[in-house]
C-alpha positions in Angstrom: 237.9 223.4 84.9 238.6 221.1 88.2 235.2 223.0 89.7 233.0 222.3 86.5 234.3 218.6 86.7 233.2 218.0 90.4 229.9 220.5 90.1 229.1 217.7 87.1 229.7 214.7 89.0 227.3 216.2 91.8 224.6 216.9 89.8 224.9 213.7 88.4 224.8 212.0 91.5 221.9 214.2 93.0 219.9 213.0 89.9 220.8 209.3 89.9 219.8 209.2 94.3 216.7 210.9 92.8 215.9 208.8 90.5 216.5 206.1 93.0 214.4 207.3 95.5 211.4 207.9 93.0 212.0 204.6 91.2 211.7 202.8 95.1 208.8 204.6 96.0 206.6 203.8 92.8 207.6 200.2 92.9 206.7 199.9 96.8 203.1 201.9 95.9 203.0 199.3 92.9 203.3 196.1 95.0 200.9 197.3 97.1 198.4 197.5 94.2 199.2 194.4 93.3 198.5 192.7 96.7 195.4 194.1 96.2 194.6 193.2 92.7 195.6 189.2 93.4 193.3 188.8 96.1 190.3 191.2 94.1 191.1 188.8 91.1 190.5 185.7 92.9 187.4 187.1 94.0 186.6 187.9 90.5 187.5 184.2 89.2 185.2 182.4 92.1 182.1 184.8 90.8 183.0 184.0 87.2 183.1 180.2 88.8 179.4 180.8 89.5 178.3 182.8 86.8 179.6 180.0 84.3 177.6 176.9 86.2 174.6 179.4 85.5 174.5 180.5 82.0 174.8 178.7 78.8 177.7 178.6 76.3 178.8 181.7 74.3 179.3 181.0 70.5 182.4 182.9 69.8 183.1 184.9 66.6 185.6 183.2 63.9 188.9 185.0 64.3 189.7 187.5 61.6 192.2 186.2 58.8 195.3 187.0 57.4 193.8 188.2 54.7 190.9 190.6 56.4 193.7 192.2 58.7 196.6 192.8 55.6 193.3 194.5 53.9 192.2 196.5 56.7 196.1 197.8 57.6 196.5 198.6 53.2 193.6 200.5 54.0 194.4 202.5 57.1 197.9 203.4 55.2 195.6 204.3 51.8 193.1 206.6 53.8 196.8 208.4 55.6 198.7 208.6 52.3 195.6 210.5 50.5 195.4 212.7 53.6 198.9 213.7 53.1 198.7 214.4 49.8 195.8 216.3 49.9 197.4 218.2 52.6 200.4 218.2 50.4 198.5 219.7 47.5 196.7 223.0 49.8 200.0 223.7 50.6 201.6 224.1 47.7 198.9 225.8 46.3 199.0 228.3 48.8 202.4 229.0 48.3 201.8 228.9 44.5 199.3 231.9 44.4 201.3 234.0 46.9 204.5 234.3 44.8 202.9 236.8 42.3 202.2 239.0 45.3 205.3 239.4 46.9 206.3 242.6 48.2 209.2 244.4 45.7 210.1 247.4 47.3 212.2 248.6 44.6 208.8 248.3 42.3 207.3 250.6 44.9 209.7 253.4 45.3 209.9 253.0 41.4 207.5 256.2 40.6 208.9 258.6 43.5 212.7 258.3 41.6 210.9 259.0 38.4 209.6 262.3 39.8 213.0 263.6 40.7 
């Protein structure tokens, strides 16, 4: 038992330095990224800078209400529920016509115990 207890504790160990390691290399890889991204971005905003003094205002749509987005969730769950029922239905059916055809093997060997 002693050996299982300290072959545990090193596989935990080798998995949590592991861990570590990977963990330290994707977040220095990440920062590098994101060095980059800050100075693209600023790049980006000093275009968009331009691009606005240039073109003309942008009528923006009305936001959706309550109302629209309750309606279009009901039905995204309405459309899934039929799904599943329909699904629900060809299953059961399925299972409904294959009772009658079950294999009996007593109903087969029936006629060879008749002949003897």
């Amino acid at each position: 038992m002693g050996g299982g207890f300290f072959r545990n504790l090193l596989a935990f160990l080798v998995a949590l330095v592991l861990t570590l390691g990977t963990v330290m290399v994707l977040s220095a890889a990440t920062q590098k990224k994101a060095d980059a991204a800050d100075r693209y971005s600023q790049q980006v905003r000093q275009e968009e800078t331009q691009v606005e003094e240039l073109s003309a205002p942008v009528q923006s749509r009305r936001p959706a209400s309550f109302l629209e987005a309750a309606g279009g969730f009901l039905l995204i769950i309405a459309v899934s529920g039929a799904g599943a029922m329909l699904l629900l239905r060809v299953v059961r059916k399925g299972r409904a016509s294959h009772k009658g055809q079950a294999y009996r093997p007593k109903k087969d060997m029936a006629h060879i115990v008749r002949r003897v």
